[in-house]
C-alpha positions as CSV (number, residue, x, y, z in Angstrom):
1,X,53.9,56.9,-139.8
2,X,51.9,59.9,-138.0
3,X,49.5,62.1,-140.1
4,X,50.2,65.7,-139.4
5,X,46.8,65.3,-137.2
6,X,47.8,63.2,-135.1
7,X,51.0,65.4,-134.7
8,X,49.0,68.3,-134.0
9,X,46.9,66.6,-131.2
10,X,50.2,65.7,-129.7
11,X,51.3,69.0,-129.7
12,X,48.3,70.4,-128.2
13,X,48.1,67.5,-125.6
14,X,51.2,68.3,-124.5
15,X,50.8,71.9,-124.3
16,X,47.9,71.7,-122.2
17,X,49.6,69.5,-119.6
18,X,49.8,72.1,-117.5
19,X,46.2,72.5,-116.7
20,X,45.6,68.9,-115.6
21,X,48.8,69.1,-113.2
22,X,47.4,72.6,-111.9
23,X,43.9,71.1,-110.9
24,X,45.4,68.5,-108.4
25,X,48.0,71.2,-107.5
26,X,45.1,73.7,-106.6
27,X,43.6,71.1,-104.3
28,X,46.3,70.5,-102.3
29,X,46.9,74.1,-102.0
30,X,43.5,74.9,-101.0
31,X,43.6,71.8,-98.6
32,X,40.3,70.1,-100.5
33,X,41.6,66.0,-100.2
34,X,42.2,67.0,-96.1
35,X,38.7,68.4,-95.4
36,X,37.3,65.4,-97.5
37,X,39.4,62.9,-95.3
38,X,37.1,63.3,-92.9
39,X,34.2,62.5,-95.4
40,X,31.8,63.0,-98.2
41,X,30.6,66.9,-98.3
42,X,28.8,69.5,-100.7
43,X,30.9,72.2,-102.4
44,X,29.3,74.5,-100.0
45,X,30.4,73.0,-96.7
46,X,33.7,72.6,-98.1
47,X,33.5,75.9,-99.3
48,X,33.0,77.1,-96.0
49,X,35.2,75.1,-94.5
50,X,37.9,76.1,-96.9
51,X,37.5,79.8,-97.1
52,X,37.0,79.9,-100.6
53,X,34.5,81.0,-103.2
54,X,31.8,78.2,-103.8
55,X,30.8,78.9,-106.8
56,X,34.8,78.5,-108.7
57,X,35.2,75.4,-105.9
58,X,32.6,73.5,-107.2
59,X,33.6,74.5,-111.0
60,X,37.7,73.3,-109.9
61,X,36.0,69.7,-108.0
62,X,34.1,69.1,-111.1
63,X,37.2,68.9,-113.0
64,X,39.2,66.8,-110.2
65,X,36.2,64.4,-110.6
66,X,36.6,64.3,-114.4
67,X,40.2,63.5,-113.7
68,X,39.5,60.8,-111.4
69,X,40.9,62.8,-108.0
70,X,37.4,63.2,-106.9
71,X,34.5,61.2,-106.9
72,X,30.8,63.0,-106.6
73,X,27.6,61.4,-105.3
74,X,24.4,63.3,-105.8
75,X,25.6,66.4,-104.2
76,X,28.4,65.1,-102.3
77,X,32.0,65.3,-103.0
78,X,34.6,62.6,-101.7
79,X,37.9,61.1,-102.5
80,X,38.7,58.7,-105.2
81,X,40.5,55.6,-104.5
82,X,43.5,57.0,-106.2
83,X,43.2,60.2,-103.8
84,X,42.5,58.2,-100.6
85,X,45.3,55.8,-101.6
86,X,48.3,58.8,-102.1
87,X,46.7,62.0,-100.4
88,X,44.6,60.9,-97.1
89,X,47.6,62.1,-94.5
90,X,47.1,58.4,-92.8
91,X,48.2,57.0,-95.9
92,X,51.9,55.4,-95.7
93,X,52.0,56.4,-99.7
94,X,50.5,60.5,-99.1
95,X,52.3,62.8,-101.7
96,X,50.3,66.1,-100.3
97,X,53.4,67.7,-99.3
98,X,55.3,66.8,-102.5
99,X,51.7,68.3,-104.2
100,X,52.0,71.6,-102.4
101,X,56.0,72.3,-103.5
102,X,55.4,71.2,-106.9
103,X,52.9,74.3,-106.5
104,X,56.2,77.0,-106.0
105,X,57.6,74.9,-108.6
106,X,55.3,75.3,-110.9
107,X,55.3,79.5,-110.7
108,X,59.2,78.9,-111.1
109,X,58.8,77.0,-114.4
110,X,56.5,79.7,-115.6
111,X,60.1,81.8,-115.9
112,X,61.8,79.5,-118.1
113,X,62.0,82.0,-121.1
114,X,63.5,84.6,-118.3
115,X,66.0,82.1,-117.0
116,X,67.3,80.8,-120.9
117,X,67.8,84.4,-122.2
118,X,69.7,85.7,-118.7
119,X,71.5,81.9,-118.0
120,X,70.9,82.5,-114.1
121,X,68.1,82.1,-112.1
122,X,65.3,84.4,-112.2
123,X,65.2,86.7,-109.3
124,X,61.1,85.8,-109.1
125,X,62.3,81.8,-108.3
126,X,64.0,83.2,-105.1
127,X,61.0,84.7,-103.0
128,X,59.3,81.4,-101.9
129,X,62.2,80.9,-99.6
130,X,62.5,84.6,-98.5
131,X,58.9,85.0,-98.1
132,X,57.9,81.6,-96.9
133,X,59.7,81.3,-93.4
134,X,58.8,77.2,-93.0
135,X,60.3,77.0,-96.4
136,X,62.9,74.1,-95.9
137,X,60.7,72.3,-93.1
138,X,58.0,72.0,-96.2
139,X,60.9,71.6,-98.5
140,X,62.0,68.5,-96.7
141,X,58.5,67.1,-95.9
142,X,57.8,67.3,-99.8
143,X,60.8,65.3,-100.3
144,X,60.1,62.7,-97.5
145,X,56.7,61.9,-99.4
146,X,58.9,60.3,-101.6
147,X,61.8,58.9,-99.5
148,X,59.7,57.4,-97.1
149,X,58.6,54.3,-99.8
150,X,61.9,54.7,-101.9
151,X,64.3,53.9,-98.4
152,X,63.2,50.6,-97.4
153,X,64.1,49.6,-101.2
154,X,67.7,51.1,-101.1
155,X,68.5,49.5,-97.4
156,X,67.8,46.4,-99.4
157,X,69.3,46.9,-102.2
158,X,72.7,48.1,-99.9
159,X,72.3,44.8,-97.9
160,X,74.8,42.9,-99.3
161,X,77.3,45.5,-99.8
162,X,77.5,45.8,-96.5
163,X,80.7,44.7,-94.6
164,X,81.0,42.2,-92.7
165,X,82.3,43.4,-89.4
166,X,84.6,40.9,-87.6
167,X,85.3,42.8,-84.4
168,X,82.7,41.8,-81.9
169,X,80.2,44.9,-81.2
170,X,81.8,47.1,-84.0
171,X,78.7,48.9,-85.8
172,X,79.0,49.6,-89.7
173,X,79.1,53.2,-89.7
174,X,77.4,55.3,-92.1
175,X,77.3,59.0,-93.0
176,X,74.7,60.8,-94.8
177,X,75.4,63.7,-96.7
178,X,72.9,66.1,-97.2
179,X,70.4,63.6,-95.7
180,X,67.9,66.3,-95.1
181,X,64.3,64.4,-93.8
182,X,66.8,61.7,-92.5
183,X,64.7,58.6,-94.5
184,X,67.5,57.0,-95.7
185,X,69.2,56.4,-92.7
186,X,66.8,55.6,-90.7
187,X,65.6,52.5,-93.0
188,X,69.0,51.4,-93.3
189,X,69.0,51.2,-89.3
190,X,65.8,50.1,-89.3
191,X,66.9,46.7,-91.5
192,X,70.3,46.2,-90.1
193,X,70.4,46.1,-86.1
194,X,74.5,46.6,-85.9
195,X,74.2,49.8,-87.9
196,X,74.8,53.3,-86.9
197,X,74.1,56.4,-89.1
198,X,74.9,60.1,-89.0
199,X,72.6,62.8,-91.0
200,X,75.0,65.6,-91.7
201,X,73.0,68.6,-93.1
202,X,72.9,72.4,-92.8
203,X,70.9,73.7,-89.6
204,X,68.1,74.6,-90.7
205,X,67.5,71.1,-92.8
206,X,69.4,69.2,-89.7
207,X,66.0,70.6,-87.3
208,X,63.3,68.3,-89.8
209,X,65.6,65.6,-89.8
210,X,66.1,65.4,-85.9
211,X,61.9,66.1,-85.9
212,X,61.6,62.9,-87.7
213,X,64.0,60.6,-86.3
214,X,62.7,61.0,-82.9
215,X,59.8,59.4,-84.0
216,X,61.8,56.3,-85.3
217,X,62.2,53.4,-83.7
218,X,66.0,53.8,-84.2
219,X,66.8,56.9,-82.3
220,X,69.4,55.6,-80.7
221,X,71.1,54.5,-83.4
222,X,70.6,57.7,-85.8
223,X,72.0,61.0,-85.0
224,X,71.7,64.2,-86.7
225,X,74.8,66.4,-86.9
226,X,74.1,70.1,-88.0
227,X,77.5,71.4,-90.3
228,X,78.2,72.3,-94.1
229,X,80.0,70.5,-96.2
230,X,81.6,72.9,-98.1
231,X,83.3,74.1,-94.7
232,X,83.4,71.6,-92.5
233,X,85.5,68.2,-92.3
234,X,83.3,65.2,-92.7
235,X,84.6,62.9,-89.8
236,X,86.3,59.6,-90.3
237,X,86.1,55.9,-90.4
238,X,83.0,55.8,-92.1
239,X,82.1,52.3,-94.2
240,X,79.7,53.9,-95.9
241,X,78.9,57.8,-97.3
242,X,75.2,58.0,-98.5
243,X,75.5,61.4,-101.3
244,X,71.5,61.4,-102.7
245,X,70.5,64.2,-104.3
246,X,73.4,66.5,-103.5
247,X,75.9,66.0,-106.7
248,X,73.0,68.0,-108.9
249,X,73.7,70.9,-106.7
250,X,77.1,71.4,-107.4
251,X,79.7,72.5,-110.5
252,X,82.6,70.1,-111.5
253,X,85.0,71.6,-109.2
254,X,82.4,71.9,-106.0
255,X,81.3,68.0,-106.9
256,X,85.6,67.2,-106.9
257,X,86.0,69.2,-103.4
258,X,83.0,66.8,-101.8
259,X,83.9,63.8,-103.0
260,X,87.7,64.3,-102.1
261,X,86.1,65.2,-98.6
262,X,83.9,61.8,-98.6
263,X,87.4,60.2,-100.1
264,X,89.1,60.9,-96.9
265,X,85.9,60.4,-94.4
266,X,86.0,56.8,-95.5
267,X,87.5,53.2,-94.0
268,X,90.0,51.9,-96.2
269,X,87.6,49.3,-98.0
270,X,84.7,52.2,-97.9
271,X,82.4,52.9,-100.5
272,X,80.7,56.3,-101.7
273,X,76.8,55.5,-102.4
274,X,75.4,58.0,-105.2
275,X,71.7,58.8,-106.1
276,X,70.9,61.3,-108.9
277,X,69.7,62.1,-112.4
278,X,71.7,61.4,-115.3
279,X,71.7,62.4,-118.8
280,X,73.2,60.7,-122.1
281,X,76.2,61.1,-123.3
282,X,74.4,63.4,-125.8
283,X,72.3,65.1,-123.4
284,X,69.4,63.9,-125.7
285,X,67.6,62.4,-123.0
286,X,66.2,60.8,-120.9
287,X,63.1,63.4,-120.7
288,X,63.3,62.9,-116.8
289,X,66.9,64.1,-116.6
290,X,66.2,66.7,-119.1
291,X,63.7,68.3,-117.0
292,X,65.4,67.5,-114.2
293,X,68.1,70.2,-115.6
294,X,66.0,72.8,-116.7
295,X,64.7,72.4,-112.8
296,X,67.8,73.0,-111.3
297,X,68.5,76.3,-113.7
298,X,65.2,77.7,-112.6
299,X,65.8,76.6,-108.7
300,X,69.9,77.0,-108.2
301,X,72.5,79.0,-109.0
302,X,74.9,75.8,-109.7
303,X,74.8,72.4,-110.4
304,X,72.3,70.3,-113.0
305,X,71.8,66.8,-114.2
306,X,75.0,64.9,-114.9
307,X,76.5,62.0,-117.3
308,X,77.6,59.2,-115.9
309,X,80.6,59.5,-117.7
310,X,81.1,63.0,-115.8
311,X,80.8,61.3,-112.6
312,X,83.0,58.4,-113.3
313,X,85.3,60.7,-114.4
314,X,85.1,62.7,-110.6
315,X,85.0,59.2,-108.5
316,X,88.4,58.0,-110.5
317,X,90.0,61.9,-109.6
318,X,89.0,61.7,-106.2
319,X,90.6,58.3,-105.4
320,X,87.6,55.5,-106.1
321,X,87.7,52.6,-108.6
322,X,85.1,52.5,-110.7
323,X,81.7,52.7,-110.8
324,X,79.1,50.0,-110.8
325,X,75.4,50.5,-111.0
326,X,73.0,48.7,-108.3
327,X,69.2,48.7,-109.5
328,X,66.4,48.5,-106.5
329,X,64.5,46.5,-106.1
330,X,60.9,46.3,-107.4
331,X,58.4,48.6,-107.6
332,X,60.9,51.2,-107.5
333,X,62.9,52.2,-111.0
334,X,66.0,54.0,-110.0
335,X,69.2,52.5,-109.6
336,X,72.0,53.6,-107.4
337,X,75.9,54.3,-107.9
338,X,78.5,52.5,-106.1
339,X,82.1,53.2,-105.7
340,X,84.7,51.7,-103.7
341,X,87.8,53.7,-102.4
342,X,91.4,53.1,-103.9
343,X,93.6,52.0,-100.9
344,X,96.5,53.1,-102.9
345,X,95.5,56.8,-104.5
346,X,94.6,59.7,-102.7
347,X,91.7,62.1,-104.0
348,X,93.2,64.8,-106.6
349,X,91.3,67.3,-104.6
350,X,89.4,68.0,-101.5
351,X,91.6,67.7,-98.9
């Protein structure tokens, strides 16, 4: 058993987390790991180079070298291994976009008392997307830090759920909802050559996506289709309906309306692909999922982290069998949720 020390230093530990996450956030704000991709340099020239004041610089890299972000030679500062490895842009594993986001998110978290008194979202949490006009473009780009080594792992993982077409020529056909950056869909194309995918997002989102897919070497088999979900029809004759990250965003009756939307979208053997967060039955964990909700009540005015027995109960309303859960494969740790549409029943609502 603990001793009430060892529950106080956890306490504290935990309570200071937020200065460790704020010193790597700071960098990337400031740009520091992108004027040290180019090499070692003192805190002046990076100072200079940076716009900032050299004095509190040099105090904030002597910190990112005790946390191992920065390494410092004589009077030379220069990138750790770990920080050449996930924040030199060349990197195929760079997180300095995710970095710089979780820098709005972390002045929305700081209104977590406002936002559990009122139940809404604090009216602070709304102005880096009013005030910040390349909002979603960075938005998108944060999320693509992740995606980008997460997609090849889910076109895998999808492989053999794939039908098996029959008809000479016919392409498996594949719609993503929501797919924002596009990631997903183009490493699905990218694996299978007789695939064709759609990325069906807002306009604004629908711009990035088409940004990066004309750098993919499956342009002509990816297409981005600006439109909202909420008012317009999804298409038809679809094999597949990628929905990753979009559930969270929605109440019970707003997650019913989609998915009777994807229902009737789909092939009669179809199946509805689901990425999210999920909580226990209890709620009581995990901490990920937790946090995940408290996220969404600072950053939305709907939706949260789900059960699984919540979504299971929307896929059986909306006309799908039940559920199975697909892991990925190694190193990632998520899983995926499949469902396969009821030839017989007809979605309860959505259409």
């Amino acid at each position: 058993m603990q001793t009430e020390f060892e529950f106080r230093q956890h306490l504290l530990e935990q309570t200071r987390g937020y200065r460790l996450s704020q010193v790597l956030i700071t960098c990337a704000e400031l740009g520091v790991f992108e004027a040290l991709g180019s090499g070692a340099a003192s805190s002046e020239e990076l100072a200079s180079c940076l716009e900032v004041h050299p004095l509190a610089l040099s105090r904030l890299l002597d910190a990112a070298v005790a946390l191992g972000w920065v390494e410092k030679q004589s009077r030379s500062y220069l990138m750790s291994p770990v920080a050449a490895a996930c924040l030199s842009f060349e990197s195929p594993f760079y997180l300095g976009n995710y970095l710089k986001r979780e820098g709005a998110f972390y002045r929305r978290w700081s209104n977590l008392s406002q936002a559990v008194r009122t139940g809404q979202r604090p009216e602070e949490n709304k102005k880096d997307e009013v005030v910040n006009t390349n909002w979603v473009q960075d938005f998108e780009m944060a999320l693509y830090d992740i995606a980008r080594t997460a997609a090849p792992a889910v076109a895998v993982a999808l492989g053999p759920t794939l039908p098996q077409k029959t008809v000479a020529k016919q392409p498996i056909r594949v719609l993503d909802v929501g797919g924002g950056h596009g990631a997903y869909s183009i490493a699905l194309a990218e694996k299978y050559p007789d695939l064709e995918a759609i990325i069906f997002e807002l306009p604004a989102a629908a711009t990035v996506a088409q940004s990066i897919r004309a750098k993919s070497r499956v342009a002509d088999r990816v297409t981005v289709q600006a439109g909202d979900f909420k008012v317009n029809d999804l298409g038809s004759e679809f094999d597949l309906v990628l929905l990753f990250g979009v559930l969270v965003s929605e109440t019970a009756e707003g997650a019913l309306a989609l998915l009777g939307k994807v229902h009737k979208a789909l092939r009669a053997d179809g199946q509805v692909v689901i990425r999210g967060s999920y909580l226990n039955p209890d709620h009581n964990g995990p901490i990920d999922a937790n946090l995940f909700d408290l996220h969404m009540l600072l950053s939305n005015s709907a939706g949260g982290a789900h059960t699984l027995n919540e979504l299971t109960a929307w896929l059986a309303a909306s006309g799908f069998e039940a559920p199975e859960t697909l892991n990925l494969p190694a190193p990632e740790q998520s899983s995926l949720i499949l469902a396969r549409k009821k030839i017989s029943d007809s979605p309860n609502s959505g259409e």
